[in-house]
MIBA-618230 format. One record per residue (C-alpha): x, y, z; residue in one letter; residue number from 1. Coordinates in steps of 0.25 Angstrom, whole numbers, padded with zeros to 4 digits. Layout:
+-------+-------+-------+------+-----+
|     x |     y |     z | type | seq |
+-------+-------+-------+------+-----+
|     X |     Y |     Z |    A | NUM |
...
+-------+-------+-------+------+-----+
//
This chain:
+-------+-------+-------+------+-----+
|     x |     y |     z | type | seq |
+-------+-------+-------+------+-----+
|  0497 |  0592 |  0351 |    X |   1 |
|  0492 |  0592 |  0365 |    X |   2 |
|  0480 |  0585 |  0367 |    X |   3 |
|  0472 |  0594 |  0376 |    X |   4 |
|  0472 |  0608 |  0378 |    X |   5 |
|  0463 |  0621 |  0382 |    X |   6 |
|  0460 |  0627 |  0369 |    X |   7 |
|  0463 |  0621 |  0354 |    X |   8 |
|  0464 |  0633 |  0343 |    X |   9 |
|  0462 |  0627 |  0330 |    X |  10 |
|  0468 |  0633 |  0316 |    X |  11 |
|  0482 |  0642 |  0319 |    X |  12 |
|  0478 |  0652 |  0310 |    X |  13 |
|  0479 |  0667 |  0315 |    X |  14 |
|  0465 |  0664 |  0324 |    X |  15 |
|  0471 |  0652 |  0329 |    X |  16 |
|  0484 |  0658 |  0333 |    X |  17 |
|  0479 |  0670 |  0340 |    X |  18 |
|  0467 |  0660 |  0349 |    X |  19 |
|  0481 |  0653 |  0352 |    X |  20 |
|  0490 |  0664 |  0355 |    X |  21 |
|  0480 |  0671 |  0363 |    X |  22 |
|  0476 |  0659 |  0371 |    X |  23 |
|  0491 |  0656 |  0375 |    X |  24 |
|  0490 |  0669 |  0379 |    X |  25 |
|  0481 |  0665 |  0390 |    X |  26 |
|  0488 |  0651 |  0393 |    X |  27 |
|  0477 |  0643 |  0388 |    X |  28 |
|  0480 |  0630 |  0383 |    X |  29 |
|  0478 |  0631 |  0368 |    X |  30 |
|  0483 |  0622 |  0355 |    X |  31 |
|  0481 |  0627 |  0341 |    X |  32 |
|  0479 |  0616 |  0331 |    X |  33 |
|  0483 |  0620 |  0315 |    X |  34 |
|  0480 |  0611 |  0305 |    X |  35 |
|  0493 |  0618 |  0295 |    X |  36 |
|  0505 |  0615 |  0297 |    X |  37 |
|  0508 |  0631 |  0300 |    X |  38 |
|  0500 |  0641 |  0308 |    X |  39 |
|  0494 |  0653 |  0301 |    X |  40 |
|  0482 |  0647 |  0294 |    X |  41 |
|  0480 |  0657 |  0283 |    X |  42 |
|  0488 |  0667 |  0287 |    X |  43 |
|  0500 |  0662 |  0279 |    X |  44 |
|  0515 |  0668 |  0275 |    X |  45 |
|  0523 |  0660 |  0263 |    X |  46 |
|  0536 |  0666 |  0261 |    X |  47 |
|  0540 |  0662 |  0248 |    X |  48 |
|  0553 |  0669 |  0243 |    X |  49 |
|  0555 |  0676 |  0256 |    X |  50 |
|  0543 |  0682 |  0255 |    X |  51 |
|  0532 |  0683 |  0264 |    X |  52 |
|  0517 |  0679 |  0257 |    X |  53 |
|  0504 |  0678 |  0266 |    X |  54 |
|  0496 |  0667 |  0259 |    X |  55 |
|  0484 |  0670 |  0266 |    X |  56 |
|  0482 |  0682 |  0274 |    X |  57 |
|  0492 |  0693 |  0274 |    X |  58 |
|  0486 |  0705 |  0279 |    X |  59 |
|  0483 |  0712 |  0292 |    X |  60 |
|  0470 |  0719 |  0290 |    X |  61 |
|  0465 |  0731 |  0297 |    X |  62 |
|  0478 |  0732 |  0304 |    X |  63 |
|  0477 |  0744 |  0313 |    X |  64 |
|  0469 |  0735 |  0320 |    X |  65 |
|  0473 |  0721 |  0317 |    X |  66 |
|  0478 |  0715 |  0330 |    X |  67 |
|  0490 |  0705 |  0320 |    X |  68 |
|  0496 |  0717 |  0317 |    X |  69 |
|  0503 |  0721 |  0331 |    X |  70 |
|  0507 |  0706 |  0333 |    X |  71 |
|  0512 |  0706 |  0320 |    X |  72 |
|  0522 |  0716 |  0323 |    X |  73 |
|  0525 |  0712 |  0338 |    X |  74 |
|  0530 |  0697 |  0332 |    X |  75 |
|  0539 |  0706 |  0324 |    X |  76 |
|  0532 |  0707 |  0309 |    X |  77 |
|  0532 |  0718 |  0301 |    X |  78 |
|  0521 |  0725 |  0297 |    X |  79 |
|  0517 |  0731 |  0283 |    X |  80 |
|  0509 |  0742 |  0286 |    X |  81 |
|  0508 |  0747 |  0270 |    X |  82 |
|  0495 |  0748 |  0263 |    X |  83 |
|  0489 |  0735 |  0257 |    X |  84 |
|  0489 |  0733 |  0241 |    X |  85 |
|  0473 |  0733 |  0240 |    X |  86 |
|  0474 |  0749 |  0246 |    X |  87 |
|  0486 |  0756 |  0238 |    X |  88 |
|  0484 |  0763 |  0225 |    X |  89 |
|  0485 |  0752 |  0215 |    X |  90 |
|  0495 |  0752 |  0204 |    X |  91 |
|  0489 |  0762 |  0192 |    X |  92 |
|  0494 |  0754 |  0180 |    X |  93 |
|  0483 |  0743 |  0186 |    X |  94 |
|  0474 |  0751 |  0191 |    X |  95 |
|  0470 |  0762 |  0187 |    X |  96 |
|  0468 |  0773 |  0197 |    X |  97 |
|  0456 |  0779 |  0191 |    X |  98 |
|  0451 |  0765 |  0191 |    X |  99 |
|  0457 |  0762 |  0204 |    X | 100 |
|  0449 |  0773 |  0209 |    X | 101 |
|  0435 |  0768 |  0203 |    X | 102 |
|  0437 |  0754 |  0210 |    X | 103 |
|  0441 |  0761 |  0223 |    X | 104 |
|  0429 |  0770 |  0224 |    X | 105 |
|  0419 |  0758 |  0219 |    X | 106 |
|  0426 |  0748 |  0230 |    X | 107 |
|  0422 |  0759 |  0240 |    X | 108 |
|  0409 |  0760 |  0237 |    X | 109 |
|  0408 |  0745 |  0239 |    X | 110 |
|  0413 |  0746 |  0250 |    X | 111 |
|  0403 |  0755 |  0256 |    X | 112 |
|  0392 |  0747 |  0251 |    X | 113 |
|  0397 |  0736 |  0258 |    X | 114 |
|  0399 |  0743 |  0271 |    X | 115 |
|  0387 |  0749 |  0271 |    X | 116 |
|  0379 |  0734 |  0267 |    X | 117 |
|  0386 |  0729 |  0281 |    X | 118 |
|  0381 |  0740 |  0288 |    X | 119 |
|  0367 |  0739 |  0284 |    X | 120 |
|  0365 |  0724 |  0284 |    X | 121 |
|  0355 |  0720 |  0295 |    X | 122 |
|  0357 |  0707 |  0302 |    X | 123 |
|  0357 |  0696 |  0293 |    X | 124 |
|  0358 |  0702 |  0280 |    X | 125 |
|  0371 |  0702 |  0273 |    X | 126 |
|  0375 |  0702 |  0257 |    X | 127 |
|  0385 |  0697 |  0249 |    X | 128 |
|  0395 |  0710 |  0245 |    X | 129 |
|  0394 |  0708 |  0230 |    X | 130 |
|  0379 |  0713 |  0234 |    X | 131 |
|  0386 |  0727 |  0237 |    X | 132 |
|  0393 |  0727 |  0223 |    X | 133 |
|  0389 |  0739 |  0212 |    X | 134 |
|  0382 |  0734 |  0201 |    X | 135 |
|  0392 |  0737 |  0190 |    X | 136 |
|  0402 |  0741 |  0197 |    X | 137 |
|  0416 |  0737 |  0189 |    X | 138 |
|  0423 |  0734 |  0202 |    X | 139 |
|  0414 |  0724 |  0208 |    X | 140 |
|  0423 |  0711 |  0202 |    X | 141 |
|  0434 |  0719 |  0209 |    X | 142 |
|  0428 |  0721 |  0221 |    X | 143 |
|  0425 |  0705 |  0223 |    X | 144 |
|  0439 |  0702 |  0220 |    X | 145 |
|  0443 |  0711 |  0231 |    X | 146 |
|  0433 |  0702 |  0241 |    X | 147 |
|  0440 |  0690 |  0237 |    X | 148 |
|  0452 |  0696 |  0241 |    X | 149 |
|  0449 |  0701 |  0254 |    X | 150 |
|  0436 |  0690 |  0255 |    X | 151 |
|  0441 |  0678 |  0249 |    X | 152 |
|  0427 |  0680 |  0242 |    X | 153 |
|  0420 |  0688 |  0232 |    X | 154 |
|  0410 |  0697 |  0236 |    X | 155 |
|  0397 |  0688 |  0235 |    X | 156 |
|  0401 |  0678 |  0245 |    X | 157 |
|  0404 |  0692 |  0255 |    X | 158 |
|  0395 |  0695 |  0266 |    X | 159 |
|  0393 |  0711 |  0267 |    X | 160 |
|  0391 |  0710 |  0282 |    X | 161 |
|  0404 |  0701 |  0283 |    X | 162 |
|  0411 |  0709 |  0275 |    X | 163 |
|  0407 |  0722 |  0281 |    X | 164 |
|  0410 |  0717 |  0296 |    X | 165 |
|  0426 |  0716 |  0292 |    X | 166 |
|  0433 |  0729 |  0298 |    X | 167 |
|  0445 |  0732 |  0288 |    X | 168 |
|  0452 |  0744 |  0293 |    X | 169 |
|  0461 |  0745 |  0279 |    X | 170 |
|  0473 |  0744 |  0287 |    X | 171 |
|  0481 |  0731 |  0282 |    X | 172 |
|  0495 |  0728 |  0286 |    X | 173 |
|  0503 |  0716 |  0282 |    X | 174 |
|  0514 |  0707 |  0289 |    X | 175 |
|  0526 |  0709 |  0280 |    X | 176 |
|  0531 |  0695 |  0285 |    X | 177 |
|  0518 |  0688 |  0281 |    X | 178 |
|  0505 |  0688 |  0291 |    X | 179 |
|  0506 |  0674 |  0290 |    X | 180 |
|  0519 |  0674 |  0295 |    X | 181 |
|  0514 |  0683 |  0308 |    X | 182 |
|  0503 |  0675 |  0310 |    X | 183 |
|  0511 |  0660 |  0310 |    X | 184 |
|  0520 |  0667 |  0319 |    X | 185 |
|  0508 |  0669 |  0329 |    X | 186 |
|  0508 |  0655 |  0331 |    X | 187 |
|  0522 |  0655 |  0337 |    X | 188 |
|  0522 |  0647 |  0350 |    X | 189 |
|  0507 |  0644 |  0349 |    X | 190 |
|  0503 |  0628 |  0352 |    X | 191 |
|  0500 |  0624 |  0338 |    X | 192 |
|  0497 |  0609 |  0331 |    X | 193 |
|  0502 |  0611 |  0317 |    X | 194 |
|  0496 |  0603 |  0307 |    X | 195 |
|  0484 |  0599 |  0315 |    X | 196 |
|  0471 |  0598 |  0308 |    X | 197 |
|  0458 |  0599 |  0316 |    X | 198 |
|  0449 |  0592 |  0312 |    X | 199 |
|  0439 |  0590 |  0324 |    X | 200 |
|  0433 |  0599 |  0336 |    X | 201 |
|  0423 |  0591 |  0344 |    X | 202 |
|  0417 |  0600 |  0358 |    X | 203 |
|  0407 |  0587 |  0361 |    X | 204 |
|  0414 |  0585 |  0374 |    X | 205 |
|  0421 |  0595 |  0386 |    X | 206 |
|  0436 |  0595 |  0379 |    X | 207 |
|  0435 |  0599 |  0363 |    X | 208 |
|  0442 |  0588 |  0354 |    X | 209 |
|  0451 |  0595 |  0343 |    X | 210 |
|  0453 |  0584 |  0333 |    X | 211 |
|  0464 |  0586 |  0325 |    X | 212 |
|  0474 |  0579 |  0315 |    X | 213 |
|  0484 |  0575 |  0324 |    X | 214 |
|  0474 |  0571 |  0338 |    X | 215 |
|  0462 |  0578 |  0346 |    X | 216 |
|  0465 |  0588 |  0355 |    X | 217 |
|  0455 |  0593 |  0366 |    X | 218 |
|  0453 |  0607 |  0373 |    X | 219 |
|  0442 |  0615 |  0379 |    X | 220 |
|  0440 |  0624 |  0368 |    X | 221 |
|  0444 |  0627 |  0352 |    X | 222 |
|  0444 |  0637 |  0344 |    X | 223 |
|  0444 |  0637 |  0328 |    X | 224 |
|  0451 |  0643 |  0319 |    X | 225 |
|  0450 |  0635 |  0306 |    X | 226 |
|  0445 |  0643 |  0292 |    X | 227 |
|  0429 |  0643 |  0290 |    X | 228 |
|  0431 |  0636 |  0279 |    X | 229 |
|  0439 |  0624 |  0286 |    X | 230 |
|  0429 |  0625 |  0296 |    X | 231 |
|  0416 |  0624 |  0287 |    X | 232 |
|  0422 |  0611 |  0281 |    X | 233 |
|  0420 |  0604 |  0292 |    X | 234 |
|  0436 |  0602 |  0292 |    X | 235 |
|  0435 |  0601 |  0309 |    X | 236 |
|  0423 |  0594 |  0314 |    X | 237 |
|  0416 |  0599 |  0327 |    X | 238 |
|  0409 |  0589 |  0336 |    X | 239 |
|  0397 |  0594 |  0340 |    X | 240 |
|  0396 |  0603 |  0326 |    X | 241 |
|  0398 |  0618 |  0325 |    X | 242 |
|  0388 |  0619 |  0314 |    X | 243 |
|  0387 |  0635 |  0317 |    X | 244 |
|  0402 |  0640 |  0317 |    X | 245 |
|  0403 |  0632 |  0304 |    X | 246 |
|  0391 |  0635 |  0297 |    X | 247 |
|  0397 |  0649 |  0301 |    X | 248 |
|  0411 |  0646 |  0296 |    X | 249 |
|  0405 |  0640 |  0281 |    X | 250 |
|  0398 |  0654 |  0280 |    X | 251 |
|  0412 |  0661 |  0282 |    X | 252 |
|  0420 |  0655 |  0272 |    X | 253 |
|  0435 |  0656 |  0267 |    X | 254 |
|  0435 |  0664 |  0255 |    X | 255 |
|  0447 |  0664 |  0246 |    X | 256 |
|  0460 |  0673 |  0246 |    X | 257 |
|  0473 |  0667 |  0239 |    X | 258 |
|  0485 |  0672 |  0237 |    X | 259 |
|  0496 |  0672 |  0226 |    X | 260 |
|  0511 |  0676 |  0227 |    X | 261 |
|  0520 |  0678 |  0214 |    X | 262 |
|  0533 |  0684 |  0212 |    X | 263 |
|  0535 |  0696 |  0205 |    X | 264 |
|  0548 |  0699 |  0197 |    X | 265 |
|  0551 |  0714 |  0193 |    X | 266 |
|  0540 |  0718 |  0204 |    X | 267 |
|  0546 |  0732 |  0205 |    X | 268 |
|  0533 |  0734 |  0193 |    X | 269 |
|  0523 |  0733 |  0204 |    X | 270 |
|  0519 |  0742 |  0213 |    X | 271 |
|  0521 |  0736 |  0225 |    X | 272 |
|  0509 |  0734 |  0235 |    X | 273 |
|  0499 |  0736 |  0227 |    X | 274 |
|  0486 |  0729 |  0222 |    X | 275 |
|  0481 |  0722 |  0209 |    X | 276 |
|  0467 |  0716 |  0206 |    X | 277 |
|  0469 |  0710 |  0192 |    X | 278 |
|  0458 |  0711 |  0186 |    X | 279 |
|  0448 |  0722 |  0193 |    X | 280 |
|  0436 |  0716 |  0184 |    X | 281 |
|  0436 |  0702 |  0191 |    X | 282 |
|  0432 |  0696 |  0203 |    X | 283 |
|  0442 |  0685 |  0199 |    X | 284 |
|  0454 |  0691 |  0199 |    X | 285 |
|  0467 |  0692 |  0206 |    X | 286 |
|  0472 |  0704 |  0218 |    X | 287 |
|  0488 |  0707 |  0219 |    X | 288 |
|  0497 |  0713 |  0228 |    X | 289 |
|  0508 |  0719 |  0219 |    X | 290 |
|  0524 |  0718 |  0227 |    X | 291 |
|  0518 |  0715 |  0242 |    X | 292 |
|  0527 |  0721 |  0251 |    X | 293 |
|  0536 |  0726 |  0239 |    X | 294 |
|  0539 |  0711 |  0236 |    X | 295 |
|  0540 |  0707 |  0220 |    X | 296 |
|  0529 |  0700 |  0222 |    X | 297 |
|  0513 |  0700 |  0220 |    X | 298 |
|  0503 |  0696 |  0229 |    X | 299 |
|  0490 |  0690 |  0223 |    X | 300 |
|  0477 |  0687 |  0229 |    X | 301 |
|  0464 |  0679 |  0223 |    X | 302 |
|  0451 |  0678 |  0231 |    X | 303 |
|  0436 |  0672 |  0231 |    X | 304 |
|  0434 |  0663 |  0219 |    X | 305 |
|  0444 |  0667 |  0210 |    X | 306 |
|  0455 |  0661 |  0221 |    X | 307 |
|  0447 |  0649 |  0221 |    X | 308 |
|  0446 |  0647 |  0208 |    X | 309 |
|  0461 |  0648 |  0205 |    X | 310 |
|  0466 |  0638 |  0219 |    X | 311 |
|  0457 |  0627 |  0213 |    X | 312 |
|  0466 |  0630 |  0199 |    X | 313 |
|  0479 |  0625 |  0209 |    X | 314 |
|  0489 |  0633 |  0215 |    X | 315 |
|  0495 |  0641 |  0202 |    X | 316 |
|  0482 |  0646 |  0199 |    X | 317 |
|  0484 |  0658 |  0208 |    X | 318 |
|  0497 |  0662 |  0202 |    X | 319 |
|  0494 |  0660 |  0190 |    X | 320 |
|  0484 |  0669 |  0189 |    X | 321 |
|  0490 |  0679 |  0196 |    X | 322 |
|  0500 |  0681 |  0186 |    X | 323 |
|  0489 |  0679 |  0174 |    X | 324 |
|  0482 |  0691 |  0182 |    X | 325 |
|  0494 |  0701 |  0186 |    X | 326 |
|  0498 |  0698 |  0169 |    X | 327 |
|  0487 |  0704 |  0166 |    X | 328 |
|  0489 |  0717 |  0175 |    X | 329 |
|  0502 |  0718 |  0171 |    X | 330 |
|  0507 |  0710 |  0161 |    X | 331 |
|  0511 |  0698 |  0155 |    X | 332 |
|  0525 |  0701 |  0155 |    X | 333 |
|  0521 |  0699 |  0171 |    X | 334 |
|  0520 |  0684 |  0169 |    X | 335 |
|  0534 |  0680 |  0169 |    X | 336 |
|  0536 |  0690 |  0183 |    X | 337 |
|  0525 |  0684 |  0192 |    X | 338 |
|  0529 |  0671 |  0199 |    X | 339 |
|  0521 |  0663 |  0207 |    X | 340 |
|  0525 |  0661 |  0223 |    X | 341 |
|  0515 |  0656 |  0231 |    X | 342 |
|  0497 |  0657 |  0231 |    X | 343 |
|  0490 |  0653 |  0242 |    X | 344 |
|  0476 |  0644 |  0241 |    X | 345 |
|  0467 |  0646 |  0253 |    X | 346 |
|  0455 |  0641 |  0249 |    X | 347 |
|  0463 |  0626 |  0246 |    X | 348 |
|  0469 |  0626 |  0259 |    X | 349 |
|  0463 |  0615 |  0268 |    X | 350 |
|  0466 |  0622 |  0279 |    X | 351 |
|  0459 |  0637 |  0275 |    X | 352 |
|  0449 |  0634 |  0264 |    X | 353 |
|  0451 |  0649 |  0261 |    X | 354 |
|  0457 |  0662 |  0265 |    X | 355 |
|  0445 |  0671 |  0274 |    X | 356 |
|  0433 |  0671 |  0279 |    X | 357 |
|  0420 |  0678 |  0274 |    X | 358 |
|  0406 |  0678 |  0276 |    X | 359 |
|  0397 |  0675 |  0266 |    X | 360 |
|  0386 |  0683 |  0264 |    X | 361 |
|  0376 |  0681 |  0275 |    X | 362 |
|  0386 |  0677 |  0285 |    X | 363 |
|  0395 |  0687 |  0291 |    X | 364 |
|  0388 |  0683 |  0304 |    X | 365 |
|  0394 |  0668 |  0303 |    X | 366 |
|  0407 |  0675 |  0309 |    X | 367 |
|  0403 |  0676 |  0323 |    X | 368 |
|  0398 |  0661 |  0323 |    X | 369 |
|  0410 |  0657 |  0318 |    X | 370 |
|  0417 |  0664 |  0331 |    X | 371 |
|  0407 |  0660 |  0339 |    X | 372 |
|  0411 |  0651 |  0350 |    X | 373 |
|  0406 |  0636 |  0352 |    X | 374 |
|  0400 |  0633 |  0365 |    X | 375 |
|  0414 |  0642 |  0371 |    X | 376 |
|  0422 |  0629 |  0366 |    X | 377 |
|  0424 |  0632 |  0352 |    X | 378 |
|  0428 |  0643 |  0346 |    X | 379 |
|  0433 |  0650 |  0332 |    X | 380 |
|  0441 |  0659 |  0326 |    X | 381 |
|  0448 |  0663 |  0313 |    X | 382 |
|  0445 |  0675 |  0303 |    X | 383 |
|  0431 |  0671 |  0301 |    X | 384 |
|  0428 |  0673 |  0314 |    X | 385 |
|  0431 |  0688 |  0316 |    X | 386 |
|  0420 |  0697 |  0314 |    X | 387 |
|  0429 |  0710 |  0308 |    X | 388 |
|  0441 |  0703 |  0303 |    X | 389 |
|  0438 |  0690 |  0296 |    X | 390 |
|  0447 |  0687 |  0285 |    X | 391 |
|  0458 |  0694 |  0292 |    X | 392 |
|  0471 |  0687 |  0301 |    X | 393 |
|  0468 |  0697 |  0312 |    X | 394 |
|  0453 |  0691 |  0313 |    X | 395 |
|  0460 |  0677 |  0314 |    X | 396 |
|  0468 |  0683 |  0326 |    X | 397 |
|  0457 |  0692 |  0332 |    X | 398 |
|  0447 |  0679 |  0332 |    X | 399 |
|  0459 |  0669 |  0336 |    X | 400 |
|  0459 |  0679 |  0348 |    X | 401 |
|  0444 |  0682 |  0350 |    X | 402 |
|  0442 |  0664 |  0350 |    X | 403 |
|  0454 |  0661 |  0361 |    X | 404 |
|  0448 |  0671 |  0369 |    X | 405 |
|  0433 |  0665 |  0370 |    X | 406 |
|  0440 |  0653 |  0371 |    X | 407 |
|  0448 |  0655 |  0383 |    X | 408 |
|  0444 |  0649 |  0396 |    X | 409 |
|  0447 |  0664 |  0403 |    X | 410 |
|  0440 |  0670 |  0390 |    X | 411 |
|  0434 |  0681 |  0399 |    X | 412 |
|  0451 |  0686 |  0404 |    X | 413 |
|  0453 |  0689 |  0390 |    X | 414 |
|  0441 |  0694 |  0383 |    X | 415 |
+-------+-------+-------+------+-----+
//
């Protein structure tokens, strides 16, 4: 690692990798510190038994307009372009379409309500989403598992007005070779430090000292990509304080969204490509992607407390509830066909502390704080920080992008 340079990125994540790309892309003198020993952060591909498994993210939101999607194809990845699990017919023999139709046109409706709650909010008022729940209504347990799925967090800990500012065009695309994958193939002649914890920032003087595990580096500018959580812990030190951008980053905390992978034998039963929720009258309750991409194999995902919960039980837990809860669907004759592969744990990883962002409820504005830059010498980026695509890898990218370019000493050539 040099010891000097013009501009230090911190965290090679998919914001860190695009504020570097683009910066070499102006010759600027950069260096990306990562403190894994891979790039990617938590965009993440396993392949375990020649199969490709996204850990972490693995979708490309919105993708008409998702600016991954195009590079993705230009490095040579294949796109699948087929509809998502979540929006197909489900299966009949475990969801009843009569029922099917019920929870469909009651999950509308909420979701009018919500929209219409964000659109009336006046400045400083926000809600909890559970507040637009029906009283009554069968399907709320069901529509709070859904927001720890795609929250990492039930719906009490939801800002409304955070929630309502995201801009989902329905339109979601994977990388059949793994996203994680794509986005570690990014970093591809980048200048990274592997394995290089930061641990200190301090601005007191004219140059910026990056203090890391393995020596200080100095520079005229930085710009952060690290997890809200990591960065509320106090985990890199800032000397003077930014008490602002992380007060901001404590109230945009990393919910929970854990995955499970299990083998399937005689997977030709299932449908492929389509959804399960186990049990439609919990919150606590499992999600699966029955035979993704055709493979004899299910995808399941746990979110908010219940993932918790079962990462504190140890790294079995997952699995072996998985199999308890798809038993239950379809069988007990399915316990001695479902084999564990591989589960991811976010929330336990040092590095993370958790899947995405959101904002809890009274502080959807805490996302252009954290984007704010500090004194033009200091600057953030990551999922949280984008105002329409938090919790998504293109709002990494998009804010990795937005950071380098403020940063820039010609900033004004490529605004």
């Amino acid at each position: 690692m040099p010891d000097h340079c013009d501009i230090v990125v911190v965290g090679a994540g998919a914001a860190g990798i695009a504020a570097a790309r683009l910066l070499m892309a102006y010759c600027v003198d950069v260096r990306l510190l990562e403190a894994r020993g891979r790039p990617g952060g938590r965009a993440y591909t396993r392949i375990e038994g020649g199969f490709p498994l996204d850990m972490g993210c693995g979708w490309l939101h919105s993708a008409e307009v998702n600016v991954l999607k195009p590079l993705a194809r230009a490095a040579g990845f294949a796109i699948d372009e087929s509809d998502p699990p979540w929006q197909r017919v489900p299966d009949p023999r475990y969801f009843a379409p009569e029922k099917h139709a019920q929870f469909r046109a009651a999950h509308d409706a909420f979701d009018e309500r919500l929209a219409a709650a964000g659109e009336s909010l006046v400045t400083g008022q926000d809600h909890p989403a559970s507040a637009l729940l029906e009283d009554g209504c069968i399907w709320n347990p069901m529509f709070s598992a859904i927001s720890t799925y795609v929250n990492g967090v039930e719906l009490d800990g939801l800002s409304v007005r955070d929630v309502t500012r995201y801009r989902d065009s329905e339109v979601n695309h994977r990388v059949a070779e793994g996203l994680g994958r794509f986005i570690a193939a990014m970093a591809s002649g980048l200048p990274v430090t592997y394995d290089c914890p930061v641990h200190g920032i301090d601005h007191a003087g004219a140059r910026i000292t990056v203090r890391t595990a393995r020596g200080d580096i100095t520079c005229a500018r930085v710009i952060v990509t690290v997890p809200t959580n990591v960065l509320a812990s106090g985990a890199i030190r800032f000397t003077p304080g930014l008490p602002e951008h992380l007060d901001a980053a404590a109230h945009l905390p990393l919910g929970v969204a854990n995955k499970v992978f299990l083998s399937a034998s005689g997977a030709d039963d299932l449908l492929p490509g389509t959804f399960l929720i186990a049990d439609r009258m919990k919150t606590a309750t499992g999600s699966y992607h029955l035979r993704p991409f055709g493979w004899p194999m299910v995808e399941g995902y746990f979110g908010g407390a219940y993932a918790r919960e079962l990462e504190r039980a140890g790294p079995e837990a997952f699995a072996e509830q998985a199999i308890a809860e798809l038993c239950a669907v379809f069988g007990s004759d399915w316990r001695r066909r479902l084999t564990p592969v591989v589960s991811s744990a976010w929330a336990g990883d040092p590095l993370s502390l958790g899947s995405y962002s959101h904002a809890l409820p009274g502080h959807a504005d805490k996302r252009a704080v954290l984007a704010a830059a500090h004194e033009n010498r200091i600057f953030f980026a990551g999922e949280a920080t984008a105002p329409h695509f938090f919790s998504t890898v293109h709002g990494a990218w998009e804010s990795g992008e937005r950071a380098a370019r403020e940063a820039m000493p010609m900033r004004d050539m490529v605004a």
